[in-house]
N, C-alpha and C positions, 0 to 999 in steps of 0.2 A: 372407422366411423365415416359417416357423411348426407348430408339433408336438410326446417322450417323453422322462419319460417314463422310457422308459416307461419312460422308460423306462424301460426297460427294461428301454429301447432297450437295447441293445446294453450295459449294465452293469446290473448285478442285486446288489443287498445283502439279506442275507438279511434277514427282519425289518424291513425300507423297501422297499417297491416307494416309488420314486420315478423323476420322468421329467424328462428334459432336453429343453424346450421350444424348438425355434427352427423353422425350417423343416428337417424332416427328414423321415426315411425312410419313415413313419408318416401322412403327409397326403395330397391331390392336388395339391400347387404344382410347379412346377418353375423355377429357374433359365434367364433365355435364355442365348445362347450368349456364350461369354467372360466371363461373369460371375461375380466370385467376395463372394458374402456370410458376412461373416466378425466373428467379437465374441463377447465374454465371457458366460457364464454362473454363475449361483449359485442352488442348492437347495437346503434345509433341509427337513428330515424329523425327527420326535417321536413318542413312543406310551412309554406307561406300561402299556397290559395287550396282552397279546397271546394268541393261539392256541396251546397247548400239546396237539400232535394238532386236536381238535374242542373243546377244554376252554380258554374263555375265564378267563383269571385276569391277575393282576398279582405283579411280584414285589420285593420290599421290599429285597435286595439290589443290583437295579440304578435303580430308581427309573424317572426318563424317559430312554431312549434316542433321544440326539439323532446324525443325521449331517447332515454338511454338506458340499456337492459347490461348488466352483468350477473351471470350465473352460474350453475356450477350442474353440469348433464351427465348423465353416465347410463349406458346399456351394459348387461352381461346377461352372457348364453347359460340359460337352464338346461340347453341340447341346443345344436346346432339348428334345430328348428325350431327352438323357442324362447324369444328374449323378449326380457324386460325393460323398458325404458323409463328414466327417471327425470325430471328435471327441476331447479327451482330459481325463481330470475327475484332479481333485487333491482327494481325499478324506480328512476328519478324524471320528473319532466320540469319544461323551463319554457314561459313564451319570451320574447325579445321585447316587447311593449305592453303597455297597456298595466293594469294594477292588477293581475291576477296571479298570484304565488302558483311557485310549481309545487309538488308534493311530490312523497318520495319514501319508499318503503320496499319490505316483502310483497310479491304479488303473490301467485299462485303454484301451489305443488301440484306438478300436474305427475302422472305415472300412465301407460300404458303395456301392454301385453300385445307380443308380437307373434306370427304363427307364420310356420310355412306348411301348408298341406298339401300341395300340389308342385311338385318340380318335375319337368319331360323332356326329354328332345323334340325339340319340331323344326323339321327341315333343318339345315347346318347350324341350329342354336338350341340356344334354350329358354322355353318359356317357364316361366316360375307365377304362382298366384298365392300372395301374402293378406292374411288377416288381419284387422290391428284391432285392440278395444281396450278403451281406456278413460277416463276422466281426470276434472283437479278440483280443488277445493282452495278459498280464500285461506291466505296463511295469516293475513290480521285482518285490523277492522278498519282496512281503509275508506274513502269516500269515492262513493261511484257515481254520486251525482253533483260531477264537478269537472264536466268535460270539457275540451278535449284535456284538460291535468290534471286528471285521474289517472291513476296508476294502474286501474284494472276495470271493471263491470262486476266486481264482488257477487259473480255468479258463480254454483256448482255447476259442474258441465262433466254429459256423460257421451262418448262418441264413438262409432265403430265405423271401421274404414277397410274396403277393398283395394289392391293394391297389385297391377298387373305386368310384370317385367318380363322383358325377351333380350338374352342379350346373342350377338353374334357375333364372335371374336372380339376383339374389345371394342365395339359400337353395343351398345344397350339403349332403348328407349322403353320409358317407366311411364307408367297411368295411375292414378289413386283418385277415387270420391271418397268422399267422408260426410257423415249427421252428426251434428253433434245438439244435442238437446242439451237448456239452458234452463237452469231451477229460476222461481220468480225469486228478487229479491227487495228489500226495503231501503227506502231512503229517510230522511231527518227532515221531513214533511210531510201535514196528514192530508195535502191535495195538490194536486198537478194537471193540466191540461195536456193531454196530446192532440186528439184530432176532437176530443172531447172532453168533462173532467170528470177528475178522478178525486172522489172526497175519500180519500183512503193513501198509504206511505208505501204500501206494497202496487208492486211492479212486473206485470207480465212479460217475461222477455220472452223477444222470438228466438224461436232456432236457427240452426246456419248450416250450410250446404256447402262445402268446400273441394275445389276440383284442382289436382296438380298433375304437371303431363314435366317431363324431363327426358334430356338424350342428350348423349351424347361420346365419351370415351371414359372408358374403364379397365383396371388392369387391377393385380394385385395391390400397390401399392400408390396408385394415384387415380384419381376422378376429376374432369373437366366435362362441364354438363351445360347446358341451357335449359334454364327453368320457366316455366309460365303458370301461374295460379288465378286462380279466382273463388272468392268469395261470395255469400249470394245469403240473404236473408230473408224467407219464405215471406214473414210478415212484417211489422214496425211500420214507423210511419215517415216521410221526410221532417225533417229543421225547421220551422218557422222561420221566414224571411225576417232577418235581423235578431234571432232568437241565438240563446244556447244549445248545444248539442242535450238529447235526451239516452240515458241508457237503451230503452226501446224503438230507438232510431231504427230505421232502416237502413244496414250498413253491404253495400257490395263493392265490387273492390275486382279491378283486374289487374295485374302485375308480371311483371318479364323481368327478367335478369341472368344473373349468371353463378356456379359457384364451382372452388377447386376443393380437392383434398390430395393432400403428399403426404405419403408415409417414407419416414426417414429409413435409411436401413441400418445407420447406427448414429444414436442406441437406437437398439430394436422394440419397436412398440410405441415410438414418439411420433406423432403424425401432429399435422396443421391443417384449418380450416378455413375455408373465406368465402366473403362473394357478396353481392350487391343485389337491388332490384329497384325498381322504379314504379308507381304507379300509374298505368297508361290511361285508365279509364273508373270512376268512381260513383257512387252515390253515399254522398253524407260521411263523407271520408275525406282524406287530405290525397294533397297530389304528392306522396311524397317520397323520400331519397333514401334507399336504406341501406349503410353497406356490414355486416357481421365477420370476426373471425375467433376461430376456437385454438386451442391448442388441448391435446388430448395424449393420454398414455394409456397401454395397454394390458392388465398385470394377466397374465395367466397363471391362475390356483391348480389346475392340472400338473404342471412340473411342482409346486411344492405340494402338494399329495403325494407324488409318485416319489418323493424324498424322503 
């Protein structure tokens, strides 16, 4: 395993980009066939000032806004060229000041479908071009208009990502864009103002465009890589000076970091996850600190068939 995230993957809090590292949707690895690698993760995300529109500040009522993701991800190969990825995060947040409760639940099932169509030699490597498509669905009913401590944007989200790797002896550098379209959803008020009002509880969310570039060393059994991401939100609007964040904000986000993977060689099939990133540059998002690690096993159903 190894990769978001982002993610971003496939769950998005407002004010945290943060990403769910294991091997996902997001890299060029892929799962051989019958294989299923499966195991826990935990994220933690902080920031104290964030982007208000373009207007970086801080604010004294909520102090540091921490969120924390534990989950449980797993990919397995349908064929060596075609795997599934699952994931489902149990989400809690917390500010430091001010009188606003954090909340804390299931977020999002997110599942994606991964594809290899294209692998070649070119010049002493190899370049490979990976498909992904996939979506997630709210797993309760939490509150999305309650930012930034909301647990999620209680939106369906349906996304397909290109995904372009070359690797040459163990130096590999990896490319992915991704759309990902966002279902409107409703809040627990029948009007709202954004840049104008809305006498109505439903909510036109924008879409997102998400860009990740990575490289760095790769081998059978370990990945050290440099990550850079960005997020980008076609439409929405900025924050209201002095206001609360809105689900249809306008949310971008660029991010640098770093992440490993080791796989143990005994027991065989035990690998670990990790790595960090930081928020260099923002709109209506936090500046914030993120660092993830996984632990994951690997069971292959092929040897017990062949038993």
């Amino acid at each position: 395993m190894t990769a978001l995230l982002r993610t971003v993957a496939a769950s998005l809090i407002l004010l945290l980009p943060m990403a769910l590292r294991a091997q996902t949707d997001e890299d060029g690895i892929m799962m051989n066939r019958n294989q299923l690698c499966i195991g826990p993760t935990y994220s933690h995300s902080s920031w104290d000032h964030y982007w208000e529109g373009t207007f970086k500040r801080n604010n004294q009522n909520l102090g540091t806004v921490t969120t924390q993701m534990v989950g449980v991800m797993g990919i397995y190969g349908i064929t060596k060229k075609l795997n599934i990825v699952g994931n489902l995060p149990y989400v809690w947040t917390n500010a430091s000041a001010g009188t606003l409760h954090g909340q804390h639940g299931f977020q999002d099932l997110s599942g994606w479908v991964k594809w290899l169509p294209l692998q070649m030699n070119m010049g002493k490597g190899v370049f490979s071009v990976y498909t992904v498509a996939g979506g997630s669905v709210p797993m309760t009913n939490y509150i999305a208009d309650y930012l930034p401590l909301s647990i999620g944007l209680h939106s369906r989200t349906a996304s397909g990502r290109i995904i372009l790797d070359y690797q040459l002896g163990h130096f590999f550098a990896t490319g992915s864009a991704t759309y990902t379209l966002r279902s409107d959803i409703t809040i627990d008020r029948n009007a709202y103002y954004t840049t104008s009002l809305h006498t109505t509880n439903r909510v036109d969310m924008p879409d997102l465009w998400s860009f990740n570039f990575r490289t760095g060393y790769r081998s059978n059994n370990m990945v050290f890589e440099a990550v850079a991401s960005n997020m980008t939100t076609p439409g929405g609007f900025d924050i209201r000076k002095n206001d609360m964040p809105f689900p249809s904000n306008k949310m971008n986000a660029t991010m640098v970091g770093a992440h490993f993977k080791y796989e143990f060689k005994s027991p065989k099939g035990l690998l670990v996850t990790g790595g960090g990133n930081y928020t260099v540059a923002g709109r209506n998002v936090g500046q914030s600190k993120a660092f993830d690690i996984g632990v994951f096993y690997t069971l292959d159903f092929s040897k017990t068939k062949k038993k």
